[in-house]
N, C-alpha and C positions, 0 to 999 in steps of 0.2 A: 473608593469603590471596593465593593467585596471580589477577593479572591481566594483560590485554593492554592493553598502553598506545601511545599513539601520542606518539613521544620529540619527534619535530620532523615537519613538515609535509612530503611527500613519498610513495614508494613506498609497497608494500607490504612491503618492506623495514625501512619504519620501524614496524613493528608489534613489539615490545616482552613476552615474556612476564617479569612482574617481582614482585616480591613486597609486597604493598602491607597498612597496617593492616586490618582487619575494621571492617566497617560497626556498628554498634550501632542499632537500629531507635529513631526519636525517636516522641514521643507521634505516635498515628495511621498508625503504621507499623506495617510487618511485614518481616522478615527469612527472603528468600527464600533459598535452596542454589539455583541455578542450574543446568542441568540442560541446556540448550539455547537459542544466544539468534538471531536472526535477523542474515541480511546481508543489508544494504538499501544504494540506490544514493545514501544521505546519508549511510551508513559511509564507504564510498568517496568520496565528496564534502568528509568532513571532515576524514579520513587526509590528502586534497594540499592538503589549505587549502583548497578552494574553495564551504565552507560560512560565511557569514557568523555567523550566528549559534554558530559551535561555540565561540568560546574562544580559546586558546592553549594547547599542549601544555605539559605531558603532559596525554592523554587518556585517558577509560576509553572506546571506543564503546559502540557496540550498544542500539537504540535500544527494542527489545522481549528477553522472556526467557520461558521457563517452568522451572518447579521447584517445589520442596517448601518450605512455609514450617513455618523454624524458631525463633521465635521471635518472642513478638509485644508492640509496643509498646506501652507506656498509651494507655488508652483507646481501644482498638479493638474495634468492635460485634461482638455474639454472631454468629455464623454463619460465623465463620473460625477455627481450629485448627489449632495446630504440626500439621503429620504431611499437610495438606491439599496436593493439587496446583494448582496455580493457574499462569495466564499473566500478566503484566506488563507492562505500555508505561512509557518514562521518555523519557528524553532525553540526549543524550554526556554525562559524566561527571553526570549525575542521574536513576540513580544510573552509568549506563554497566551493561552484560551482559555484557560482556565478560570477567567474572569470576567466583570461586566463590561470593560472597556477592554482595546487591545489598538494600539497604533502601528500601522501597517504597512510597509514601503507599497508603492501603487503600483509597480511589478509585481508584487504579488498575491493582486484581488484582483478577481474577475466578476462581473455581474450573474446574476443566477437569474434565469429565467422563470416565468410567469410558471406557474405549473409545479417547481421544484418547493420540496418544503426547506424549511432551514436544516433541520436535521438531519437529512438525507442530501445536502448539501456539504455540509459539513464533514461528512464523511468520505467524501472525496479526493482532498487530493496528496492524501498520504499511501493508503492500500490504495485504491481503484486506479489512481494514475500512474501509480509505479507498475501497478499489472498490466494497465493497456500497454505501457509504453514495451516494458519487456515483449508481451503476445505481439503485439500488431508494430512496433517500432524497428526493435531489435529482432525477433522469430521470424514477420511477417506472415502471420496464421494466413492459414486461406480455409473456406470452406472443404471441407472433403477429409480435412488432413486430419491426424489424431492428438491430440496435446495429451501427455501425461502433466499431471498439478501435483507434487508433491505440500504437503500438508494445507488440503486443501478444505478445511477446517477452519485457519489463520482469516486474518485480516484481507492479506493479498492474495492467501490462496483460495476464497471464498467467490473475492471479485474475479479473479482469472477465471475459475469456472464458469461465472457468469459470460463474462465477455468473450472466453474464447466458443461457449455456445452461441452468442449473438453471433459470432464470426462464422457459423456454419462449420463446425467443427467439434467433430465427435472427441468427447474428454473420457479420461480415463484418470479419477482421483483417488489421490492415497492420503489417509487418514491415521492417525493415531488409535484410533477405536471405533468399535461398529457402532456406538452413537453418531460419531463424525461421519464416517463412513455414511451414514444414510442421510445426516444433514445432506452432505454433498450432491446427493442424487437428488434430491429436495430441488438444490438449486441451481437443477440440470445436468449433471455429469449421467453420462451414457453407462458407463461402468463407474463402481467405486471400491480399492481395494484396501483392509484395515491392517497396516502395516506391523502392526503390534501382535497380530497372530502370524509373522512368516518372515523369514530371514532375506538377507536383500538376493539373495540367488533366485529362492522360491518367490521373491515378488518380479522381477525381471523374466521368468519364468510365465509369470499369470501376465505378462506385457506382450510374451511374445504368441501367447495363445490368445490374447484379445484382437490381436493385430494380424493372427494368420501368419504371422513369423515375420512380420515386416520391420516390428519394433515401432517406436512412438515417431511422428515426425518434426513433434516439436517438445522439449521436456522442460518445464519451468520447474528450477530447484530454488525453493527458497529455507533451504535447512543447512544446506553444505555437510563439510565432516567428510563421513564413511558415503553419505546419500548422494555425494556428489560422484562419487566413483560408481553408484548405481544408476544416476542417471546418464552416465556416459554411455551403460552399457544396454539401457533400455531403450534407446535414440537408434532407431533405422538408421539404413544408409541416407549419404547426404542430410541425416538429421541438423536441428540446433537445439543445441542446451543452450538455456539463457539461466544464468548463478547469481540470484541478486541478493542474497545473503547471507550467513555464516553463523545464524545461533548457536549452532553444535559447537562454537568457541575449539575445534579441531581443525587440523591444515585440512583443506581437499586439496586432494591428490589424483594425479594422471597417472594409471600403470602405463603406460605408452606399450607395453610388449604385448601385454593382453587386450587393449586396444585395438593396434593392428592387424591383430593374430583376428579380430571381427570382421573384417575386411570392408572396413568404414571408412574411407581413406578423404571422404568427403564429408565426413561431420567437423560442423564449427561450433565454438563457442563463442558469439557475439559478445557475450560482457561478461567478467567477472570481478564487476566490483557492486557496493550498492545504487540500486538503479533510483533511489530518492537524491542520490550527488548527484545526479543529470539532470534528476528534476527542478532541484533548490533552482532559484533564478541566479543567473553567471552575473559575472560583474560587470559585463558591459552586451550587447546584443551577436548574438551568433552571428559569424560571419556568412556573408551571404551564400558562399560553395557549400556550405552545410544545411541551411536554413535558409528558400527562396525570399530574395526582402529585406533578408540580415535579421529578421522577428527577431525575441529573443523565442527559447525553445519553448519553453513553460506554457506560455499563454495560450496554442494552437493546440497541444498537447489536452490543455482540459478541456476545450470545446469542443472537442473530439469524441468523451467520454460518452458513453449514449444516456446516462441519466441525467446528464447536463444538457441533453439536447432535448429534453422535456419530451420527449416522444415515444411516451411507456415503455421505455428499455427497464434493462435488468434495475436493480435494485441494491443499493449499498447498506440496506436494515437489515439484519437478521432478528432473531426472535430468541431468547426473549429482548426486549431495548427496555432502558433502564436509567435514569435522569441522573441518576445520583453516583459524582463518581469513584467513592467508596468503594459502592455495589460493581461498579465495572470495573473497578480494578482487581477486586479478591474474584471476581467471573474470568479476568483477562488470567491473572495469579494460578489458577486453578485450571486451566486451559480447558476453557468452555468455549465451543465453538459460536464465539458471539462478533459478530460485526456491531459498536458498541459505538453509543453518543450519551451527550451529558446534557 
């Protein structure tokens, strides 16, 4: 089969179309046709090297997919069928999407409904499910309430705007640049502030005059660093920051004196680690105190999504979308506000 492989660690230059064995699906697997697979900013993170976890080249990326499965391994339970469309989450070269085949433990496909295309399937369950899971998992948005989206331009922070608008809940997002800045309003945010003209005082500042001095009530950081100390301080009383990642490659930090000294003594932060390790499927099914059933998490998580629920929700395409993924990685490289498939 052909795949995109990453030769040596570097450009997007180093992306590789090559010809590689066919996967063969082992017990509990299924052998999807790939169809369309997602570009996410750990593609690009693991093309220059600067993914710990990826390996050493050659790679396959691409961390989700959607397609048609053709082929199914031993022992895989009734309710899946060659000929079925289904989305996918893996990991760089396990199995990698970046290709025409991909063999895929049957925990971690889902069927894709009548209605959804491949594409916009496929883009699923890396950004849009780590943003539900944080808003409405971890936060518990409710309508009425205010979300600040830090770099809500991103991948995740593109979908969180999406979803915490479906949730009835006025957003308020920060951008890198006033092109970003008005994507975000584009795809719903009520307010949108371009972080790159204004210090994190003067941005906390524009937080607490959007809010009437209430502050955010729920703040999704997904930059960490210095931004994480801003969002502790832009989170109303009883706020939740929810911290699901750390590109700023800096510690975040809690002043705890200046903290207190806000008279916040009921702000939580539900998680700070990345909310994709909650998503990956666990190695055996969540116990049932946590998960009504023992389900494992994963699987209730993406039917959840509302563009999985084929019911005109929000949208995990942005504009421009672009096949080739070259082109989406020097877009991704370049930090163009793109929600990107291949």
């Amino acid at each position: 089969m052909r795949a995109v492989q990453v030769e040596a660690f570097g450009g997007p230059d180093q992306l590789r179309l090559v010809e590689i064995p066919d996967p063969a699906p082992g017990p509990g697997q299924v052998l999807v046709e790939v169809a369309a697979a997602g570009v996410n900013r750990a593609d690009v993170l693991v093309r220059s090297g600067g993914y710990h976890r990826a390996g050493q080249p050659p790679l396959v990326l691409g961390l989700e997919g959607a397609g048609t499965v053709v082929e199914l391994g031993a022992g895989v339970p009734q309710g899946l069928a060659v000929g079925d469309r289904v989305v996918a989450m893996g990991a760089t070269n396990t199995p990698g999407f970046y290709a025409e085949l991909a063999a895929v433990p049957v925990a971690q496909v889902v069927q894709v409904p009548d209605g959804v295309e491949s594409a916009a399937a496929a883009a699923l369950p890396t950004a849009w499910l780590s943003a539900w899971y944080c808003l409405r998992r971890l936060a518990g948005v409710q309508a009425g309430e205010c979300v600040l989206v830090h770099a809500a331009a991103s991948g995740v922070g593109s979908a969180a705007v999406q979803i915490a608008r479906d949730a009835g809940a006025t957003v308020i997002a920060v951008a890198g640049t006033p092109q970003k800045a008005a994507w975000a309003r584009e795809l719903g945010a009520q307010e949108a502030l371009d972080s790159g003209s204004v210090d994190a005082q003067e941005l906390v500042a524009q937080v607490q005059r959007l809010t009437g001095g209430r502050g955010a009530d729920v703040v999704l950081d997904t930059v960490g660093g210095d931004t994480f100390a801003t969002s502790l301080r832009a989170a109303g009383y009883a706020g939740r920051v929810v911290s699901l990642a750390n590109v700023a490659l800096v510690p975040s930090l809690i002043d705890t004196p200046r903290l207190l000294s806000q008279e916040r003594p009921h702000l939580r932060v539900p998680d700070h680690q990345p909310a994709g390790a909650r998503l990956r499927p666990p190695p055996r099914p969540v116990r049932a105190a946590r998960r009504p059933g023992g389900r494992p998490l994963h699987r209730p998580d993406r039917r959840d999504v509302p563009p999985v629920r084929g019911c005109g929700g929000p949208s995990p395409l942005g504009e421009p979308r672009e096949p080739r993924q070259g082109h989406a990685h020097r877009m991704r490289g370049a930090g163009h506000p793109v929600s990107d498939h291949c």
